[in-house]
PDB file with SEQRES, HELIX, SHEET and CRYST1 records, atoms N, CA, C and O in Angstrom:
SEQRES   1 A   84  UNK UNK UNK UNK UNK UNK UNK UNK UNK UNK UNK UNK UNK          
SEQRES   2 A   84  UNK UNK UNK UNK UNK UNK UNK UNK UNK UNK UNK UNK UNK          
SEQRES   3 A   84  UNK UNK UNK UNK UNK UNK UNK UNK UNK UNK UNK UNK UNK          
SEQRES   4 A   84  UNK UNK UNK UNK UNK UNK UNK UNK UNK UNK UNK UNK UNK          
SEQRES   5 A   84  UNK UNK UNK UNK UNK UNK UNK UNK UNK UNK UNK UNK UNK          
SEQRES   6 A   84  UNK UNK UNK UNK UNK UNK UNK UNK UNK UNK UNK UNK UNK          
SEQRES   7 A   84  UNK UNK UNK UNK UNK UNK                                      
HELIX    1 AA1 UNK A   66  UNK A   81  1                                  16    
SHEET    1 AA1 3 UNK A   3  UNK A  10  0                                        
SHEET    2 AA1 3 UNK A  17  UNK A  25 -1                                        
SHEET    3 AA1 3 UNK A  29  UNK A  37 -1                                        
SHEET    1 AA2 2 UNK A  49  UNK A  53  0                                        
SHEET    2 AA2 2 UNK A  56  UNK A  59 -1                                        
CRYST1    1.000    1.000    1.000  90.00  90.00  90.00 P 1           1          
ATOM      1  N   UNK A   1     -73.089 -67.156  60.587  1.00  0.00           N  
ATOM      2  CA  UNK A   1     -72.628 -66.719  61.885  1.00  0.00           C  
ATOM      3  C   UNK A   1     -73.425 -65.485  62.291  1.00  0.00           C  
ATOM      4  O   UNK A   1     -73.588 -64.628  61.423  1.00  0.00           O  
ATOM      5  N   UNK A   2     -74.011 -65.261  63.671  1.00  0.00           N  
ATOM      6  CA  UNK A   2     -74.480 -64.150  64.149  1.00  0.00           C  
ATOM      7  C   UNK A   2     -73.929 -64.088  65.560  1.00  0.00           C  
ATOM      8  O   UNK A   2     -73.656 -64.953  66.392  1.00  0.00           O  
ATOM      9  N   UNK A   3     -73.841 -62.332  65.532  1.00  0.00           N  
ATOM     10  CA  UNK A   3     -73.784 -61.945  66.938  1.00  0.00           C  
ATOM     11  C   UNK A   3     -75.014 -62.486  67.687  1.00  0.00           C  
ATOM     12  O   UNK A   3     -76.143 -62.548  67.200  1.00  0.00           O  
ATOM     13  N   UNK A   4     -74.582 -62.964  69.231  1.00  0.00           N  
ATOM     14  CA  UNK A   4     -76.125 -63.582  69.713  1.00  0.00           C  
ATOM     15  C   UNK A   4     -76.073 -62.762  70.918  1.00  0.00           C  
ATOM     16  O   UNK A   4     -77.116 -62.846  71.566  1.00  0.00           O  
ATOM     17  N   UNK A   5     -75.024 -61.853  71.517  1.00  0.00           N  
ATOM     18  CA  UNK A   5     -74.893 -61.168  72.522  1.00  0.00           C  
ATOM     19  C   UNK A   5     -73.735 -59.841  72.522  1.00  0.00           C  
ATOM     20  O   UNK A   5     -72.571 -59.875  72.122  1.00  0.00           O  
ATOM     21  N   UNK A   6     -74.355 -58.896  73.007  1.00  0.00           N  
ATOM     22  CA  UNK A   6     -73.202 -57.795  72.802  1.00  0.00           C  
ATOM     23  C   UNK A   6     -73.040 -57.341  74.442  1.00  0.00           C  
ATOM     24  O   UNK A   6     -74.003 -56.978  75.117  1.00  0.00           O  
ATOM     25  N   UNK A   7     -71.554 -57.434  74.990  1.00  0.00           N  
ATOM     26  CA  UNK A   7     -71.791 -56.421  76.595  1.00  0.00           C  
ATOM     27  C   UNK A   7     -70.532 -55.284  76.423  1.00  0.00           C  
ATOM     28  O   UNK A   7     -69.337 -55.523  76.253  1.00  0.00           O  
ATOM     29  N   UNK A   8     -70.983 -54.414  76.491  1.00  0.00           N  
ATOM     30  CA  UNK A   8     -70.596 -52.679  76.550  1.00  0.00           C  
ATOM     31  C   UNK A   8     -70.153 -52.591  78.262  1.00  0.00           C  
ATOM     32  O   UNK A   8     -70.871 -52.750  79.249  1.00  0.00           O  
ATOM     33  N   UNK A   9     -68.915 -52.323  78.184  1.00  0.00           N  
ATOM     34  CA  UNK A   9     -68.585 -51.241  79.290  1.00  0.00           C  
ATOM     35  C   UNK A   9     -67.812 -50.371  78.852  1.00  0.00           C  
ATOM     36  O   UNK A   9     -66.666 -50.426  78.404  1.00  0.00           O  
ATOM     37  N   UNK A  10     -69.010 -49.010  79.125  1.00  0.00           N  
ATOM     38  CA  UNK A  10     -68.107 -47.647  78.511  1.00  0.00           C  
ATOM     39  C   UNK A  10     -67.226 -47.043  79.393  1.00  0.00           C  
ATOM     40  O   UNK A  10     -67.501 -47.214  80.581  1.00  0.00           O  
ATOM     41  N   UNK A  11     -66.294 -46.419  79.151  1.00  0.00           N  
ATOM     42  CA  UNK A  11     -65.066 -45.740  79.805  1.00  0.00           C  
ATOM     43  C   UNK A  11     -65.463 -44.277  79.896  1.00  0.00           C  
ATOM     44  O   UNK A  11     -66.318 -43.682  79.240  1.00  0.00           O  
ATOM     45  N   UNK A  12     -64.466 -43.720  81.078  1.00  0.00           N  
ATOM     46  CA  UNK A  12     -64.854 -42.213  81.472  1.00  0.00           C  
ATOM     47  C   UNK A  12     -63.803 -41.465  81.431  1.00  0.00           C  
ATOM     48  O   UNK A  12     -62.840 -42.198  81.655  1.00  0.00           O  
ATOM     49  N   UNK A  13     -63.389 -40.148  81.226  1.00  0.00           N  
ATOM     50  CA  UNK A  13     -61.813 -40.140  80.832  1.00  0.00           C  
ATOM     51  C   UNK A  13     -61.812 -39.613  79.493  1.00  0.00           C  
ATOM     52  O   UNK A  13     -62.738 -39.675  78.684  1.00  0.00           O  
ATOM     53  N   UNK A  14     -60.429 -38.971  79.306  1.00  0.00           N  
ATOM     54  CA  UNK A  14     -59.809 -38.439  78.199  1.00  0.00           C  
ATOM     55  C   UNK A  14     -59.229 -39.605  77.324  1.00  0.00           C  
ATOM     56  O   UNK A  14     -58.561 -39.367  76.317  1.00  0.00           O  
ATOM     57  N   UNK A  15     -59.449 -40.590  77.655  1.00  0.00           N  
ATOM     58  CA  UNK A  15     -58.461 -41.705  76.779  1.00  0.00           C  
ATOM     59  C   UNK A  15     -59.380 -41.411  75.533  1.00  0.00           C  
ATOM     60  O   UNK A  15     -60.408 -40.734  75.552  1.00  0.00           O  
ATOM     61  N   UNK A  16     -58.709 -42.168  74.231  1.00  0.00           N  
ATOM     62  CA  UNK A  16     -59.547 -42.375  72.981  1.00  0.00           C  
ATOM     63  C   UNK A  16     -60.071 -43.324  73.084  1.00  0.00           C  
ATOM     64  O   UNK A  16     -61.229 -43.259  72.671  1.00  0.00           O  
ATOM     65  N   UNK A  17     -59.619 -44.773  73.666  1.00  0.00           N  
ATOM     66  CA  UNK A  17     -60.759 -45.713  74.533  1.00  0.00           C  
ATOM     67  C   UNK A  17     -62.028 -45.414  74.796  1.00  0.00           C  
ATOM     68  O   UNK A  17     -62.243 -44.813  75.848  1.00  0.00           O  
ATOM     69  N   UNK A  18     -62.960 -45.695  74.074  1.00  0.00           N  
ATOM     70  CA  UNK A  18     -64.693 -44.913  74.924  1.00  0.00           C  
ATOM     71  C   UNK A  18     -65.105 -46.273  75.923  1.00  0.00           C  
ATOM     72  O   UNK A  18     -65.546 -46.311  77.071  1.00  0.00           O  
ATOM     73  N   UNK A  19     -64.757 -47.350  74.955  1.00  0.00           N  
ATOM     74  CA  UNK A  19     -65.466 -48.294  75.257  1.00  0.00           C  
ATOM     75  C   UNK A  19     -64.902 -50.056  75.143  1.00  0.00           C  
ATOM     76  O   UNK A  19     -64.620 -50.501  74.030  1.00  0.00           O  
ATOM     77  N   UNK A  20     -64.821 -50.668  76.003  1.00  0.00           N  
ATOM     78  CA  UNK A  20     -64.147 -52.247  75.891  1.00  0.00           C  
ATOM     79  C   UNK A  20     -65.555 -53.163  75.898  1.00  0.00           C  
ATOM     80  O   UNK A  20     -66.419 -53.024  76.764  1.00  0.00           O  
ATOM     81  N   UNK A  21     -65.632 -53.999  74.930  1.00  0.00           N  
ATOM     82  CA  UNK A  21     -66.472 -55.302  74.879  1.00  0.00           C  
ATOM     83  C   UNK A  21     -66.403 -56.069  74.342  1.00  0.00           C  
ATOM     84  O   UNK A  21     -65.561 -56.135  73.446  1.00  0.00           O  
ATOM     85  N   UNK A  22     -67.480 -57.311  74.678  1.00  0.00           N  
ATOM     86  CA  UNK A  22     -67.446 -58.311  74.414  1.00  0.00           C  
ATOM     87  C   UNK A  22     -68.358 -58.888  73.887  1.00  0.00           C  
ATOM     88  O   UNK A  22     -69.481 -58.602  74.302  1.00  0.00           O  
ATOM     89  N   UNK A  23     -68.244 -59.836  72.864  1.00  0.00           N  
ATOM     90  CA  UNK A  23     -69.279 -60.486  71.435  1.00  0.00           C  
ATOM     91  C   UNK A  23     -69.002 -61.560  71.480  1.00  0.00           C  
ATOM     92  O   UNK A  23     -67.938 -62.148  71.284  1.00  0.00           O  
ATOM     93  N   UNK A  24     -70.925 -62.187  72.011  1.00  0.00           N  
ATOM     94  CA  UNK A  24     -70.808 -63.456  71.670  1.00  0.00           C  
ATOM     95  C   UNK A  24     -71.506 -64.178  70.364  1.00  0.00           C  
ATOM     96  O   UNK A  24     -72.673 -63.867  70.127  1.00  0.00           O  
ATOM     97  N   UNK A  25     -70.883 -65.077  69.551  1.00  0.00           N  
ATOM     98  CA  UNK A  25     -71.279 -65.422  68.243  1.00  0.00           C  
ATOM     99  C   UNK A  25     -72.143 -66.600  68.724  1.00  0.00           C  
ATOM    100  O   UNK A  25     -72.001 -67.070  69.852  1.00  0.00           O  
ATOM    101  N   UNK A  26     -73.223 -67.158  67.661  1.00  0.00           N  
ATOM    102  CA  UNK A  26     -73.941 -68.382  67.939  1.00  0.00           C  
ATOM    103  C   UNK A  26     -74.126 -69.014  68.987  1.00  0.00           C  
ATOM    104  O   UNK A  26     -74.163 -70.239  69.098  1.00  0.00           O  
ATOM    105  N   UNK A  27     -74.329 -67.757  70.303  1.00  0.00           N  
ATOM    106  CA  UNK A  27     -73.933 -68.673  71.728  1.00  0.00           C  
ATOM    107  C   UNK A  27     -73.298 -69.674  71.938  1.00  0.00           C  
ATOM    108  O   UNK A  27     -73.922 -70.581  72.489  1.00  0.00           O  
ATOM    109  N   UNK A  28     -72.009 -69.889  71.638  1.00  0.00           N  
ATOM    110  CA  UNK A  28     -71.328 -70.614  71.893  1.00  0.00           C  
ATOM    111  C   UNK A  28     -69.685 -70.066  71.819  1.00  0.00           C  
ATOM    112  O   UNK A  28     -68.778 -70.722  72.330  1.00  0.00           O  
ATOM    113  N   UNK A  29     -69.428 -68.596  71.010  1.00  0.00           N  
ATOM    114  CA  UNK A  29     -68.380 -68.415  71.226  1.00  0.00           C  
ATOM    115  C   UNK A  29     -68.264 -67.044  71.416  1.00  0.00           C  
ATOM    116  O   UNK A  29     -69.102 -66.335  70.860  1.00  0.00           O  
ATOM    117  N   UNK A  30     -67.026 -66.305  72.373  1.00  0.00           N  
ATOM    118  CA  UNK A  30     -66.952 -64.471  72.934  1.00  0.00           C  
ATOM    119  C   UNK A  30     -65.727 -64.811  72.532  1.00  0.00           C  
ATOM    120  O   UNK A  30     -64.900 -65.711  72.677  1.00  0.00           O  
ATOM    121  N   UNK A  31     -65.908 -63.627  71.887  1.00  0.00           N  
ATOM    122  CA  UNK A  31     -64.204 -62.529  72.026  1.00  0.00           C  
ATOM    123  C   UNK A  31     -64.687 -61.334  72.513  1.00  0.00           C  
ATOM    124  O   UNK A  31     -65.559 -60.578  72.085  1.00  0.00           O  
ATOM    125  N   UNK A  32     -63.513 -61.263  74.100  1.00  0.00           N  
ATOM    126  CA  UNK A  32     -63.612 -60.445  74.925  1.00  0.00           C  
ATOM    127  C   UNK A  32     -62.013 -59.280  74.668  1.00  0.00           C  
ATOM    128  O   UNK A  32     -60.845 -59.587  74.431  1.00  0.00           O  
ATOM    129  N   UNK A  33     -62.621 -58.048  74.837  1.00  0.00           N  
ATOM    130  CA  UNK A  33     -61.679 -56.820  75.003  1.00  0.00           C  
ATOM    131  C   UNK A  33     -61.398 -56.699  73.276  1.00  0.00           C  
ATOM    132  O   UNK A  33     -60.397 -56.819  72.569  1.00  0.00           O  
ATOM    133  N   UNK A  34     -62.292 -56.512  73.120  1.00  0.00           N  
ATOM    134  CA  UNK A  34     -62.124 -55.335  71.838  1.00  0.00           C  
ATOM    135  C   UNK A  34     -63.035 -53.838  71.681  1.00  0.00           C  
ATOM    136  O   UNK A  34     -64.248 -53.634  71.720  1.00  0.00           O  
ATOM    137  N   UNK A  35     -62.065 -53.073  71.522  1.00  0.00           N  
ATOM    138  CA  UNK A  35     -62.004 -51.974  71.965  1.00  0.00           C  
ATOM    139  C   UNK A  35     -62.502 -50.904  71.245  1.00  0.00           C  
ATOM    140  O   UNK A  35     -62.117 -50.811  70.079  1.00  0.00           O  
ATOM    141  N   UNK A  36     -63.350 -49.991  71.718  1.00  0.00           N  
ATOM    142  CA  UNK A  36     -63.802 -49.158  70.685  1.00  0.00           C  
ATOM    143  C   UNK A  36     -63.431 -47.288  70.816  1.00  0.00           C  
ATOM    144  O   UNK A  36     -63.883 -46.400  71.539  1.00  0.00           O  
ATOM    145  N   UNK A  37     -62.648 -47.312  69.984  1.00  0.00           N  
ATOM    146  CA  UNK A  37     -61.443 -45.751  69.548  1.00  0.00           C  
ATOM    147  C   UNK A  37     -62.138 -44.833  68.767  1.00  0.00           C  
ATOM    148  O   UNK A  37     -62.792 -44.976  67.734  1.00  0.00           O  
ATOM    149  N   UNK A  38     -61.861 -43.813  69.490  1.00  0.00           N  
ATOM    150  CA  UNK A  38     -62.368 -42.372  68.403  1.00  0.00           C  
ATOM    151  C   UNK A  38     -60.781 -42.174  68.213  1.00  0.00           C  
ATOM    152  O   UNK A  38     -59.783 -42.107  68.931  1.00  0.00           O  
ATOM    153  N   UNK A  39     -61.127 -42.117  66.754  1.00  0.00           N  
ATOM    154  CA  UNK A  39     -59.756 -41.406  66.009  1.00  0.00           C  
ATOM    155  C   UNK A  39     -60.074 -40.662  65.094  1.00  0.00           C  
ATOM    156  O   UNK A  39     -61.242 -40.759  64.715  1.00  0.00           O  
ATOM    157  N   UNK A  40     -59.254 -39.744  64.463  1.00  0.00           N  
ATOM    158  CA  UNK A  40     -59.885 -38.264  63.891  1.00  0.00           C  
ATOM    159  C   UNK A  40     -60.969 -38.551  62.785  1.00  0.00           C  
ATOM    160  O   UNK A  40     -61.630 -37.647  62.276  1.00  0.00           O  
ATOM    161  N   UNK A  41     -61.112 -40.006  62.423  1.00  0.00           N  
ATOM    162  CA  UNK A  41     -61.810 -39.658  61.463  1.00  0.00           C  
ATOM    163  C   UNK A  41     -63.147 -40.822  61.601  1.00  0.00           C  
ATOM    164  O   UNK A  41     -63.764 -41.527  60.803  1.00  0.00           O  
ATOM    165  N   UNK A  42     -63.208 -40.478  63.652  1.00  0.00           N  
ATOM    166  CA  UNK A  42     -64.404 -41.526  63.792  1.00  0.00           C  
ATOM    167  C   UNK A  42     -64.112 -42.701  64.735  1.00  0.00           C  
ATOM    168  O   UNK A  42     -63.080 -42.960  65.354  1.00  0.00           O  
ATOM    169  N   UNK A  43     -65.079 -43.230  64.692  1.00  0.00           N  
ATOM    170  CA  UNK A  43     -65.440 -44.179  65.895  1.00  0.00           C  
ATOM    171  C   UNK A  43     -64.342 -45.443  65.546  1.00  0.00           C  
ATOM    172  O   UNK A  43     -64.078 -45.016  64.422  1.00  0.00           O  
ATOM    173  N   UNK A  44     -63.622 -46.497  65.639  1.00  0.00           N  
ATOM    174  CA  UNK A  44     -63.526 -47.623  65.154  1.00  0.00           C  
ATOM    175  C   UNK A  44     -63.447 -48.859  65.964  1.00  0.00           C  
ATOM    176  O   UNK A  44     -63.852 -48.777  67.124  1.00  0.00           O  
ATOM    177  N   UNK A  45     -63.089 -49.747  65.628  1.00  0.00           N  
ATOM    178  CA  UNK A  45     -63.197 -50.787  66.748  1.00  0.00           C  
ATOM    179  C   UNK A  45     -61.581 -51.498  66.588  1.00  0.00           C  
ATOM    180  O   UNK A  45     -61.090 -51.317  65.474  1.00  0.00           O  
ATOM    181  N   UNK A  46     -60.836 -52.172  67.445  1.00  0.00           N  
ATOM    182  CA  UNK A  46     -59.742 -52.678  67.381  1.00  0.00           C  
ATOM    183  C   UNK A  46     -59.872 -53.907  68.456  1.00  0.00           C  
ATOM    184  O   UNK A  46     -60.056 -53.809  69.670  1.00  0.00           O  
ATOM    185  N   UNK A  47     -59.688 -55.368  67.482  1.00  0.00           N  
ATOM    186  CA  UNK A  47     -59.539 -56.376  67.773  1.00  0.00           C  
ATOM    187  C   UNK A  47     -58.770 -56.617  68.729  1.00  0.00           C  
ATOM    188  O   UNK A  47     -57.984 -55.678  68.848  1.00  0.00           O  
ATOM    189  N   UNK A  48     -58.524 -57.757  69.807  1.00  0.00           N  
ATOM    190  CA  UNK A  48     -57.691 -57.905  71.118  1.00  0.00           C  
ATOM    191  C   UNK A  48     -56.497 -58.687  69.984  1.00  0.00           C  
ATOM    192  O   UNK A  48     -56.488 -59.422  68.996  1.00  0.00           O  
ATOM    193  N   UNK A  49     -55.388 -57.831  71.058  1.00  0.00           N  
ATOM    194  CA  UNK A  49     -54.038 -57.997  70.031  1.00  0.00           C  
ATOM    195  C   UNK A  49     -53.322 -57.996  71.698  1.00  0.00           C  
ATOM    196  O   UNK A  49     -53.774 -57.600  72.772  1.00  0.00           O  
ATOM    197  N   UNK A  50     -51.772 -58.750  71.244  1.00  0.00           N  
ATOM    198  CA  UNK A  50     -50.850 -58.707  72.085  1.00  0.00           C  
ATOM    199  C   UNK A  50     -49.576 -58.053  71.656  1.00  0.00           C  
ATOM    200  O   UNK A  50     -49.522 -58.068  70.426  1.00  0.00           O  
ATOM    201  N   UNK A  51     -48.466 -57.449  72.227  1.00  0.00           N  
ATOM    202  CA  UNK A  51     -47.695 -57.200  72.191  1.00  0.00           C  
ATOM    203  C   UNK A  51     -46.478 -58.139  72.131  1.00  0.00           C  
ATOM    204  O   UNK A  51     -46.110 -58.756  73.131  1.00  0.00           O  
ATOM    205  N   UNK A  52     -45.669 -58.266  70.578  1.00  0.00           N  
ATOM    206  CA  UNK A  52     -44.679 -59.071  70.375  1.00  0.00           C  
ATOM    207  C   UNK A  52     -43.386 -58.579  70.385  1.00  0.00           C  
ATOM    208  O   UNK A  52     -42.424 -59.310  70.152  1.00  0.00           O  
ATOM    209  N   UNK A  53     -43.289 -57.490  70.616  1.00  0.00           N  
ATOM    210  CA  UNK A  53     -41.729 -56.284  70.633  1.00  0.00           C  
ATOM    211  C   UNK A  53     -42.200 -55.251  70.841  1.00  0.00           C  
ATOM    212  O   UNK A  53     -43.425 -55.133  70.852  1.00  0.00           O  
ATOM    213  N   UNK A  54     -41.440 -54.281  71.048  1.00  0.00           N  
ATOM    214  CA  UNK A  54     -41.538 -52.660  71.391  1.00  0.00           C  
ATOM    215  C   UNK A  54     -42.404 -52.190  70.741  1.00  0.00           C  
ATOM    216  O   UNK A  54     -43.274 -51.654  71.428  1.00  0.00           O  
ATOM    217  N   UNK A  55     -42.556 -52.151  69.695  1.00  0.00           N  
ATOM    218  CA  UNK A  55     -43.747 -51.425  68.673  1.00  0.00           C  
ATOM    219  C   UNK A  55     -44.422 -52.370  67.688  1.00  0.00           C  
ATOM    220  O   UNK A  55     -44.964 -51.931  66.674  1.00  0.00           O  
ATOM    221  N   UNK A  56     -44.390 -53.688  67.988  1.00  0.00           N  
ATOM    222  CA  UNK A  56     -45.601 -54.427  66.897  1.00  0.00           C  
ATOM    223  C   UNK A  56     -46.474 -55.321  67.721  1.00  0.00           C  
ATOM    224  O   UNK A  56     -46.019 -55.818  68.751  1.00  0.00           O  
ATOM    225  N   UNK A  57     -47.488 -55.515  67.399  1.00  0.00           N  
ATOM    226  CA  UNK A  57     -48.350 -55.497  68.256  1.00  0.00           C  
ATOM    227  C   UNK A  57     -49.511 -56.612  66.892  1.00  0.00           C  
ATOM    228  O   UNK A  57     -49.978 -56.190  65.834  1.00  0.00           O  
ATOM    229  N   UNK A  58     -49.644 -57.980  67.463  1.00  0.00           N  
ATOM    230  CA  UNK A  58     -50.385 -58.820  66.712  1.00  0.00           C  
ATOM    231  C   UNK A  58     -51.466 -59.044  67.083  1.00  0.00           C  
ATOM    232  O   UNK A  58     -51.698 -59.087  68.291  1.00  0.00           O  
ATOM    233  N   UNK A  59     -52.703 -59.306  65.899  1.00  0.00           N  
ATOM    234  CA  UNK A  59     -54.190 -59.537  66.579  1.00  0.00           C  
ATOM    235  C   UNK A  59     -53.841 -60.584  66.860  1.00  0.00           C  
ATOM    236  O   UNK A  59     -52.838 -61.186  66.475  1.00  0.00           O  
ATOM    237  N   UNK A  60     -54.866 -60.988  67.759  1.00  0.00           N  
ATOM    238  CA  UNK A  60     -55.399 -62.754  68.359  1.00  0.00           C  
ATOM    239  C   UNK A  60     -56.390 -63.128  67.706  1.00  0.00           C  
ATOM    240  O   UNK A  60     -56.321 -64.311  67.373  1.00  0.00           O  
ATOM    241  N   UNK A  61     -57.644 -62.381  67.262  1.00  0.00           N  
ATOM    242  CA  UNK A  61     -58.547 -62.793  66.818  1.00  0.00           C  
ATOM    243  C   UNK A  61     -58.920 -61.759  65.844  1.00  0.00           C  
ATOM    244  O   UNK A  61     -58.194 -60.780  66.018  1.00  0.00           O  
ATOM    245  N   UNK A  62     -59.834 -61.565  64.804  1.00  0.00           N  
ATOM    246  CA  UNK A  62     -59.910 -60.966  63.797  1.00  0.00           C  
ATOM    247  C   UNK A  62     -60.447 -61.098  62.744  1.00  0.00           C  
ATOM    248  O   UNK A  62     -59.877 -61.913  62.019  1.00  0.00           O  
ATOM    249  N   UNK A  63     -61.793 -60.390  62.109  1.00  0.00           N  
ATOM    250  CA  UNK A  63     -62.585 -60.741  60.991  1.00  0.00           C  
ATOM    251  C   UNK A  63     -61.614 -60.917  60.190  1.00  0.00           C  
ATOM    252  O   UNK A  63     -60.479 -60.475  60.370  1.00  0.00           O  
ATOM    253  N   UNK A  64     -62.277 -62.099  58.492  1.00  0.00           N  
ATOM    254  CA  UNK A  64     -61.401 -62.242  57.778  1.00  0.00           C  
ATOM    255  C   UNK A  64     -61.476 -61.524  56.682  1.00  0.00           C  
ATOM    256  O   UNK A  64     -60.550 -61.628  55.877  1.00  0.00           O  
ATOM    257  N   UNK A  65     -62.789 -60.472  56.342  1.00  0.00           N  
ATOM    258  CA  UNK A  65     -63.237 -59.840  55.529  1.00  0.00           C  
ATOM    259  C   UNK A  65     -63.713 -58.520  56.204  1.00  0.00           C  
ATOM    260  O   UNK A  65     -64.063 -58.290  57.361  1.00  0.00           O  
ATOM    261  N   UNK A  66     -63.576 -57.459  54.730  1.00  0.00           N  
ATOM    262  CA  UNK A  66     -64.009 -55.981  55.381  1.00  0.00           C  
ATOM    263  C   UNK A  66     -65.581 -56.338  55.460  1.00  0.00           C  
ATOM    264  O   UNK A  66     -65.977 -55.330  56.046  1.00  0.00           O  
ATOM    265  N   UNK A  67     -66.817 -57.188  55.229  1.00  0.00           N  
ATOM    266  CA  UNK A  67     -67.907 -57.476  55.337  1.00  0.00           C  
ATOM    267  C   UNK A  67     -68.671 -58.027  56.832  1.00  0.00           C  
ATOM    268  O   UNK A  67     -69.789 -57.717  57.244  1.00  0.00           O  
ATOM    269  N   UNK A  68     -67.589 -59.002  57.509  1.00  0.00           N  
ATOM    270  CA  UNK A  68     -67.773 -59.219  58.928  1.00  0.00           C  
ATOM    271  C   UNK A  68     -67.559 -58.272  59.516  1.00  0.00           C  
ATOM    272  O   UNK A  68     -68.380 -57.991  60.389  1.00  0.00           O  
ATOM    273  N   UNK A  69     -66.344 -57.329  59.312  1.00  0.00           N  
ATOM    274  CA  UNK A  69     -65.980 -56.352  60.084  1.00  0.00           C  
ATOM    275  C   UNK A  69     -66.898 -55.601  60.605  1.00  0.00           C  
ATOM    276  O   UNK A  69     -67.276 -55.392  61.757  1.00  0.00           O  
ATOM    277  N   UNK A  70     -67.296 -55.107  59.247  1.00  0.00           N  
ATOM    278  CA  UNK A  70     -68.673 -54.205  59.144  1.00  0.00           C  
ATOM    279  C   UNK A  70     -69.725 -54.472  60.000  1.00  0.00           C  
ATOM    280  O   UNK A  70     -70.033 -53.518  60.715  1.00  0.00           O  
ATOM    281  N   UNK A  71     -70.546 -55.765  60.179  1.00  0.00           N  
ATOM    282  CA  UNK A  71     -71.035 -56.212  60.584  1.00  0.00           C  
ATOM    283  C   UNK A  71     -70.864 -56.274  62.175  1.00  0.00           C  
ATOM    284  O   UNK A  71     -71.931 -56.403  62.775  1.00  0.00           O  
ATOM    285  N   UNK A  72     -69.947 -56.219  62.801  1.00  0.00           N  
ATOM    286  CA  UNK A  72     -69.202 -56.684  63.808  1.00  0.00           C  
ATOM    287  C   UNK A  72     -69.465 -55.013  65.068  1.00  0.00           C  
ATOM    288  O   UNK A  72     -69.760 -54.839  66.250  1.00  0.00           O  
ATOM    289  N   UNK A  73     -69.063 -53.975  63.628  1.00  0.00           N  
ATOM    290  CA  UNK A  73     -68.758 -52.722  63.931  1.00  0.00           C  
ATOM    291  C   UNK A  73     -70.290 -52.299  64.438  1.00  0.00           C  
ATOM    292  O   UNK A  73     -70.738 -52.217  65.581  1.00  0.00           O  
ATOM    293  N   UNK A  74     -70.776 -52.118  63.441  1.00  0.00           N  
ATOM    294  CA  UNK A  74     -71.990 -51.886  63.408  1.00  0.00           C  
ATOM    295  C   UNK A  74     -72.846 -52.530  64.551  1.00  0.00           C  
ATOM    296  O   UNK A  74     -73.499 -51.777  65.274  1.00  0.00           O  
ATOM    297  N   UNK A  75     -72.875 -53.823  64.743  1.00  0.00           N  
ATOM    298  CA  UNK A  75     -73.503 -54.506  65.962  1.00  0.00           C  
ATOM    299  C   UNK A  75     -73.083 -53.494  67.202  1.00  0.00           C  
ATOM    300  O   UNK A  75     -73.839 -52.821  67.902  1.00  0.00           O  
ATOM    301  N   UNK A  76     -71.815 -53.586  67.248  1.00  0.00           N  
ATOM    302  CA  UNK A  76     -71.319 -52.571  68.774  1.00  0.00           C  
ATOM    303  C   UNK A  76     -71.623 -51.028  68.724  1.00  0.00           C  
ATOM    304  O   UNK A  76     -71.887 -50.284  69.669  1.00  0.00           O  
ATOM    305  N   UNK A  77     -71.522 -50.743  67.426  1.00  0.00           N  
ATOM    306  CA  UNK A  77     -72.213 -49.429  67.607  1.00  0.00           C  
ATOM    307  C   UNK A  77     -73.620 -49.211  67.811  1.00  0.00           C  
ATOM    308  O   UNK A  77     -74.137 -48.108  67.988  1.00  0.00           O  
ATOM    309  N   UNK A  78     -74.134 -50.172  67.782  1.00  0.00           N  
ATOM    310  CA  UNK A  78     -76.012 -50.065  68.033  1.00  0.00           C  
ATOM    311  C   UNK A  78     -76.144 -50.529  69.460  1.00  0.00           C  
ATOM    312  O   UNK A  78     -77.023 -50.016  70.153  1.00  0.00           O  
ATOM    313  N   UNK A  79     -75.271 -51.544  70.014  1.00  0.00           N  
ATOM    314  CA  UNK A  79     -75.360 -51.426  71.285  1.00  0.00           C  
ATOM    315  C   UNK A  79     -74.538 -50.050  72.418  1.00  0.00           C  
ATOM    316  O   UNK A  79     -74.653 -49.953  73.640  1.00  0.00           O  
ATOM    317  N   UNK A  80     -74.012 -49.451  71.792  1.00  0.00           N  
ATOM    318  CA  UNK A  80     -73.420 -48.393  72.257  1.00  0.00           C  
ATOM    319  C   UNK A  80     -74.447 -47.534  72.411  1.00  0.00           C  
ATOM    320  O   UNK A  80     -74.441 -46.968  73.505  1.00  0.00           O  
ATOM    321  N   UNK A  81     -75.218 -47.283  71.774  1.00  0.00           N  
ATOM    322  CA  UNK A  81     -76.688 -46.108  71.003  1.00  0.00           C  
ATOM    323  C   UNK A  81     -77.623 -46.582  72.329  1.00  0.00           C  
ATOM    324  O   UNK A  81     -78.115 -45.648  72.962  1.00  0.00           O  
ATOM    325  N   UNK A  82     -77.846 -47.645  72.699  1.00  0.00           N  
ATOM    326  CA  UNK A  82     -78.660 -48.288  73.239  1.00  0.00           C  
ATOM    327  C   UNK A  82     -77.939 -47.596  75.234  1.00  0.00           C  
ATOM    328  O   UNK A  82     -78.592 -47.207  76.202  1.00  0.00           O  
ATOM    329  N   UNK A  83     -77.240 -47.666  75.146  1.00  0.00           N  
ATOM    330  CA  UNK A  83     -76.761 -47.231  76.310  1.00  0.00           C  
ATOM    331  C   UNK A  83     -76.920 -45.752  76.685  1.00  0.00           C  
ATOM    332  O   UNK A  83     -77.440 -45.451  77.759  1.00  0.00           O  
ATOM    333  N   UNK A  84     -76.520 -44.900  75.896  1.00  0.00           N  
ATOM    334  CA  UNK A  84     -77.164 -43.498  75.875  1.00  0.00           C  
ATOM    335  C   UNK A  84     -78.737 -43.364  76.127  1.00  0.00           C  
ATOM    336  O   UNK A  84     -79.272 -42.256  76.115  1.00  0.00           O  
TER     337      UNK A  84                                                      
END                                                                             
């Protein structure tokens, strides 16, 4: 599996939100609105999740290993770099 497309739209604002995008795998498949958070200890990315009750909140989609993740992370952070 490879990323075959990355699209960045960065955010402006105090939110911890910097940035929402979208990854397309083997041209043929996107997951759109995953989100990229500064939290105290750094950049991270958070998968598109829905809200199932007041406070839990389930992914929709989601690497199955900390190795894709990585991979995943890293891709959006180099297209982030690229925008600066």
């Amino acid at each position: 599996m490879k990323i075959t497309d990355i699209k960045v739209k960065m955010l402006d604002g105090e939110s911890r939100v910097k940035a929402v995008v979208a990854v397309t795998f083997d041209d043929c498949f996107v997951v759109h609105g995953i989100n990229v958070i500064e939290g105290q200890k750094g950049m991270f990315i958070a998968m598109p999740s829905r809200k199932i009750s007041d406070s839990v909140y389930l992914d929709i989609v989601h690497p199955t290993n900390s190795e894709t993740r990585k991979m995943i992370e890293d891709s959006i952070f180099a297209a982030m770099e690229e925008l600066k």
